[in-house]
C-alpha positions in Angstrom: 24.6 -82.2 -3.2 26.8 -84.6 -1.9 27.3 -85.3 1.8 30.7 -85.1 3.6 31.3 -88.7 3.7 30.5 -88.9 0.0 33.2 -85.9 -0.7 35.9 -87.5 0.8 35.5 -90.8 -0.8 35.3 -88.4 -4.0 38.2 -86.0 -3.3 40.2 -87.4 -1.0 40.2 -91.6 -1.6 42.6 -90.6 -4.7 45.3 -88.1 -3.3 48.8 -88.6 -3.0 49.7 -90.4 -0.1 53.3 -89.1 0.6 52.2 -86.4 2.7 51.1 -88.2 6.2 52.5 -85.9 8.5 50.2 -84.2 11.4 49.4 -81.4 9.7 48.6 -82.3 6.6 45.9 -84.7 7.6 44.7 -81.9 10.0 44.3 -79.5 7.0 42.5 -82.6 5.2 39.9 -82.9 7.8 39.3 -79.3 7.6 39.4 -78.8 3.5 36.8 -81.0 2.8 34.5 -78.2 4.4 36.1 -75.9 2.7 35.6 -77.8 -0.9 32.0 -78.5 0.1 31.5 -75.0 0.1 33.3 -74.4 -3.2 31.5 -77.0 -5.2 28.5 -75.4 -3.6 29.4 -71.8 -5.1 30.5 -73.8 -8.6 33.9 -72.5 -8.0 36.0 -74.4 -10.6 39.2 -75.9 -8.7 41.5 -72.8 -11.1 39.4 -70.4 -9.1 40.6 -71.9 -5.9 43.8 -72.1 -6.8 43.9 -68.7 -7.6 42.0 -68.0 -4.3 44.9 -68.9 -2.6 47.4 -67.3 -3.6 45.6 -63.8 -3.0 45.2 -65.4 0.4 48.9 -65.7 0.7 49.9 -62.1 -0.8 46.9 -60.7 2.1 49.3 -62.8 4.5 52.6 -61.2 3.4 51.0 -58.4 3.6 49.4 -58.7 7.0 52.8 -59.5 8.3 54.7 -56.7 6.9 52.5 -54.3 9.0 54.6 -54.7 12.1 51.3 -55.3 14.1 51.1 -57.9 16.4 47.4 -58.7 15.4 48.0 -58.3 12.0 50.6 -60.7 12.2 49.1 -63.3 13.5 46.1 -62.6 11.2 49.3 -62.8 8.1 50.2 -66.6 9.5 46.6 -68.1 9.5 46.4 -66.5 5.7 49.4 -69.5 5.0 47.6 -71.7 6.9 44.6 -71.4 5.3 46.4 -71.4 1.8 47.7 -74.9 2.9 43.9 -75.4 2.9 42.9 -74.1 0.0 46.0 -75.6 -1.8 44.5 -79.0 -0.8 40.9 -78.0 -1.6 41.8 -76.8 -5.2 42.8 -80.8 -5.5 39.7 -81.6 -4.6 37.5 -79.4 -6.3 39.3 -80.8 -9.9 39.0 -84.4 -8.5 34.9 -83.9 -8.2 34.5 -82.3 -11.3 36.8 -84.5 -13.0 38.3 -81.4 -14.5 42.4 -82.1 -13.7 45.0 -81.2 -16.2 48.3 -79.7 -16.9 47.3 -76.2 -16.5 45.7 -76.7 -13.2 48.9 -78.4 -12.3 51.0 -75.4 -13.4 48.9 -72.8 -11.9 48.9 -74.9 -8.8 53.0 -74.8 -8.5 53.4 -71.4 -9.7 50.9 -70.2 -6.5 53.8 -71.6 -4.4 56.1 -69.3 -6.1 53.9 -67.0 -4.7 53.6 -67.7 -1.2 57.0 -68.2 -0.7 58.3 -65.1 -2.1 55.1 -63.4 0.2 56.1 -64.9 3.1 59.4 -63.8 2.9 58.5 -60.7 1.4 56.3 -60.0 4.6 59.4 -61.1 7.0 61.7 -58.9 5.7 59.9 -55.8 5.7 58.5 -56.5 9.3 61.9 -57.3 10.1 63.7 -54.3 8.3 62.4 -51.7 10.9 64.3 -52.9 13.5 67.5 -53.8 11.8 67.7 -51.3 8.9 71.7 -51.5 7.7 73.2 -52.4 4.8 74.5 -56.0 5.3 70.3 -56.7 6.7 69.0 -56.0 3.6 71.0 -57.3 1.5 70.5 -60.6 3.4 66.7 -59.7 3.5 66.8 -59.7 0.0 68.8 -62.9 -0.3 65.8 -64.8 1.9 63.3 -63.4 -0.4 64.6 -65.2 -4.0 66.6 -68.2 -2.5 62.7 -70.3 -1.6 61.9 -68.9 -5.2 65.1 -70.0 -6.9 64.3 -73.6 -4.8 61.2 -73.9 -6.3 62.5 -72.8 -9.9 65.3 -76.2 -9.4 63.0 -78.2 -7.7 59.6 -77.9 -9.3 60.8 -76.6 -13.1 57.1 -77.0 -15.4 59.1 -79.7 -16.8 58.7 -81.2 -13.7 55.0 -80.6 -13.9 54.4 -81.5 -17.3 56.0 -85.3 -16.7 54.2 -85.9 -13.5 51.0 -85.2 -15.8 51.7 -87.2 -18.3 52.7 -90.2 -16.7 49.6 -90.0 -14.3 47.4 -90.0 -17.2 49.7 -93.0 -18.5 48.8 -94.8 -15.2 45.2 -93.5 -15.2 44.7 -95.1 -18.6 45.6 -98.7 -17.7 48.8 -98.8 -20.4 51.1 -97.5 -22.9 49.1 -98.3 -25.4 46.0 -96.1 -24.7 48.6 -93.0 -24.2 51.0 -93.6 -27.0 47.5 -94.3 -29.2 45.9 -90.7 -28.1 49.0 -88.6 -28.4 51.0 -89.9 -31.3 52.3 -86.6 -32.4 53.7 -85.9 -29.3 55.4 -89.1 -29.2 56.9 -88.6 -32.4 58.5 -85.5 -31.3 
């Protein structure tokens, strides 16, 4: 097995660099433990993907308790989904198993997360306020971060960003337009 050092040269030399913020590069320091593990178990990086988003339903969940503990418990479920939706990156980088699918699943588990987060809010929220005009705006919170995503992040979306990393992966058009001919003449 490979050491720590090794796995982040591995996993995490390659990732994209937009996201510097603070937290991010916290959760980085903190995944690669997390993959470590993972790779140990021969977790494929679909598994963790799909890991993560029962973590986020168990946070929605958690939340919607109206328990003070339980709550808290609900927001380190995201918080370790932001970790796990970091380690599933690296988990497919290592076994060089990346793809479109992986991509998809990897969005759609955002669907998920947002709409149990909200989901979570709203019914924690609803026993204190329960009229008429609060649920219909509970409800409104739920699907507007879901509609987002459906605007924003469409699996058209996906499928380009895919396709034109393998394009940049491959050093050319010609290696891409070669291997893929009849989707090019579609």
């Amino acid at each position: 097995m490979k050491t720590i050092k090794e796995l982040r040269q591995i996993c995490q030399s390659s990732r994209p660099t937009i996201w510097l913020d603070f937290l991010n590069n916290f959760y980085y320091k903190i995944s690669i433990y997390f993959t470590y593990l993972f790779i140990l178990l021969k977790f494929r990086a679909n598994h963790v993907t799909i890991l993560s988003g029962f973590i986020s339903l168990l946070g929605g969940f958690l939340i919607a308790q109206d328990n003070k503990i339980y709550t808290i418990l609900g927001f380190l479920c995201f918080h370790l989904f932001a970790i796990l939706d970091m380690c599933d990156g690296e988990v497919a980088r290592y076994n060089k198993e990346g793809g479109v699918n992986g991509h998809f699943l990897d969005w759609y588990m955002h669907f998920i997360t947002s709409f149990a987060l909200m989901s979570g809010l709203f019914i924690s929220s609803f026993s204190y306020f329960s009229n008429k005009f609060f649920l219909i705006i509970g409800l409104i919170s739920i699907f507007i971060p879901v509609f987002d995503k459906c605007i924003t992040s469409s699996g058209w979306t996906v499928i380009v960003w895919t396709r034109l990393r393998k394009f940049n992966d491959s050093k050319g058009f010609s290696k891409l337009s070669k291997n893929n001919n009849h989707i090019l003449k579609n």
